[in-house]
Steps between C-alpha positions, in 0.01 A plus 500: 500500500594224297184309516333820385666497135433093426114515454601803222598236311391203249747243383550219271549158615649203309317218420199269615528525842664730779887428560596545826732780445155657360295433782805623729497822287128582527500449819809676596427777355136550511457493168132612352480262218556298194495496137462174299639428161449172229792375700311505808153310325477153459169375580181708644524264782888583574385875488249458774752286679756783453267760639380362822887413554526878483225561722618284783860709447346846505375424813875401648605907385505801755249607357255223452354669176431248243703500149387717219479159257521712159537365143456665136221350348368741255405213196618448197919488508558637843326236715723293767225223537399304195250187463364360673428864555246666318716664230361852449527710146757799515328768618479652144174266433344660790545818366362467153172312657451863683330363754563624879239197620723276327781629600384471873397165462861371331692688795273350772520122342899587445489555913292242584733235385797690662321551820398131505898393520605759763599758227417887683650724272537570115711730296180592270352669347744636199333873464774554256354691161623342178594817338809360323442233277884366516472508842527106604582557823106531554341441140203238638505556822344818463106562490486732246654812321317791643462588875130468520531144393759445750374721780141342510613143421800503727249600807276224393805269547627663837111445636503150437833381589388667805145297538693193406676522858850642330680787573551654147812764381447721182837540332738699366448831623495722339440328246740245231350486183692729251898305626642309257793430731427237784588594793618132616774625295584856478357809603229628258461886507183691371528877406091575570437740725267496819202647323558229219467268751246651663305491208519133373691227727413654914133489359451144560730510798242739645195278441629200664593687775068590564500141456633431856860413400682453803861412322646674150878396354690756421723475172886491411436823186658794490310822467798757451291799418303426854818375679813504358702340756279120621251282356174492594540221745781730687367838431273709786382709213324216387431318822448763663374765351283378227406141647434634858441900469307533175342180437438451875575131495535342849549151494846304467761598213714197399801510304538266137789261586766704644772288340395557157782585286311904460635553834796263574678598208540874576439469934655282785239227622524630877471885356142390294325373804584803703432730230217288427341591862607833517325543178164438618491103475370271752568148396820398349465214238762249430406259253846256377856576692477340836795776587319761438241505844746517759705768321240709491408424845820634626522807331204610571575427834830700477287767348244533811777461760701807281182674483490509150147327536272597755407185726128639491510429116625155610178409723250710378576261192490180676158675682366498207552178344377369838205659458463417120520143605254505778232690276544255211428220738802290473497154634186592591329205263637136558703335222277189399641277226137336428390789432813650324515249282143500363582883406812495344412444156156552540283383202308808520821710481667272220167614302514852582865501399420371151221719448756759550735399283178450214421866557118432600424429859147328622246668772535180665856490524447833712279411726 
């Protein structure tokens, strides 16, 4: 049953290369994947090093599933790689360009490069809504101030991340752009109601999902006039039904970082994943606190053998990231440094980039 839990789950790891407490870990305990950070990047080259390690690992698990390799790499400030990367605008150019064909070309360039160094998965697109001016939390990141904007851009993004050979994930359901409070740090509550939401943030939430989404991240906000008791990333009503019953969506729901300070600071770590999984998630995130993984392994553990979670729920979630994996054609394209390394940083995308950035974009930059 054990083995069943691990590939609900993507974990940090520590620096450059795997330790071998890491590699005993993911191994161990089946683990479905990875999340890299600035402390993880070094050089393009050490990335593609660091990924086909983790393909030859995956294939020592129970499972023999290969790793979820996932990073945030939206542009502008929340990007993990940097140059020699091409070093995209914040998404906020995008969206005053209004251009879904640019859009689709920026997200399939942004993939290309990632794709080229092993990289699978991407915490992007942002389908936030800037309604709040003093909200930093998002400010740039976001494509726009109205849901149309969003909506129709933010699919354009999700198509080409796609086409680029990456698996993308629109975030933060239901939607993050009003918070002032960041929830790295506290939990932010919003007092809209469901048909508020209905009307403005879920809209672009909706469109992506046409888009053949097959992964959305749920948030750390609380909604007390729609649940007065969880977050969205713990709360069924949310999860459950509204992601699942009324907007229909059937790929994977993954949590934000479960040990962001939104949730530690008012719930026990083993207590989130559980509640977490009972809620409606299927993948379990765990970005920073090498701790944190195995705790939440064995309570939710504890909670299947105490029936608390149904071990159906348990492998009809690791059925599905299974097949998620073997759909998007992991592995499924050799890792080839000559070639990697005459796309990462690609001339064409350096120029496309900069166009961006100058608010005027070329035909022949979209070709």
């Amino acid at each position: 049953m054990r083995e069943k839990i691990g590939p609900s789950m993507i974990i940090g790891l520590s620096g450059f290369s795997l330790t071998l407490e890491e590699t005993e870990f993911l191994v161990r305990e089946n683990i479905g994947g990875v999340i890299l950070f600035k402390r993880n990047f070094e050089s393009p080259q050490q990335i593609f090093e660091l990924s086909k390690e983790l393909r030859a690992v995956a294939k020592r698990k129970s499972d023999k599933q290969p790793f979820f390799i996932s990073i945030d790499q939206e542009g502008g400030r929340v990007a993990r790689f940097r140059t020699p990367f091409t070093e995209w605008p914040p998404m906020a150019a995008v969206g005053k360009i209004d251009s879904p064909t640019v859009a689709f070309k920026v997200a399939q360039c942004l993939a290309l490069e990632l794709a080229a160094v092993g990289i699978n998965l991407n915490f992007a697109p942002s389908v936030d809504i800037f309604t709040n001016p003093a909200n930093t939390v998002i400010g740039d990141r976001a494509l726009g101030k109205d849901a149309e904007t969003v909506a129709k851009l933010g699919s354009a993004l999700v198509r080409g991340m796609i086409k680029g050979g990456v698996i993308p994930v629109a975030k933060h359901f239901p939607g993050h752009g009003n918070t002032l409070i960041d929830s790295h740090d506290e939990l932010p509550i919003e007092n809209k109601t469901l048909a508020e939401l209905e009307a403005c943030e879920i809209e672009p939430f909706k469109r992506v999902f046409r888009a053949r989404l097959d992964m959305v991240m749920s948030s750390h906000l609380m909604f007390p006039k729609i649940d007065p008791k969880y977050p969205c990333s713990l709360s069924e009503i949310f999860l459950k039904q509204i992601l699942r019953d009324q907007l229909r969506f059937r790929g994977l729901v993954i949590s934000d970082d479960l040990d962001m300070k939104a949730l530690t600071k008012h719930h026990e770590k083993g207590e989130i994943a559980v509640r977490a999984l009972e809620a409606g998630t299927n993948i379990l995130l765990y970005c920073n606190e090498p701790d944190s993984p195995p705790i939440a392994l064995d309570a939710v553990e504890k909670a299947v053998r105490d029936k608390r979670i149904p071990l159906q729920t348990v492998i009809e979630n690791a059925q599905k990231v299974a097949a998620l994996k073997k759909d998007s054609g992991l592995d499924s394209i050799p890792l080839d440094w000559n070639l990697a390394e005459k796309m990462v940083g690609n001339e064409s995308h350096n120029a496309l980039s900069q166009a961006v950035r100058d608010g005027a974009v070329p035909a022949s930059l979209l070709e």
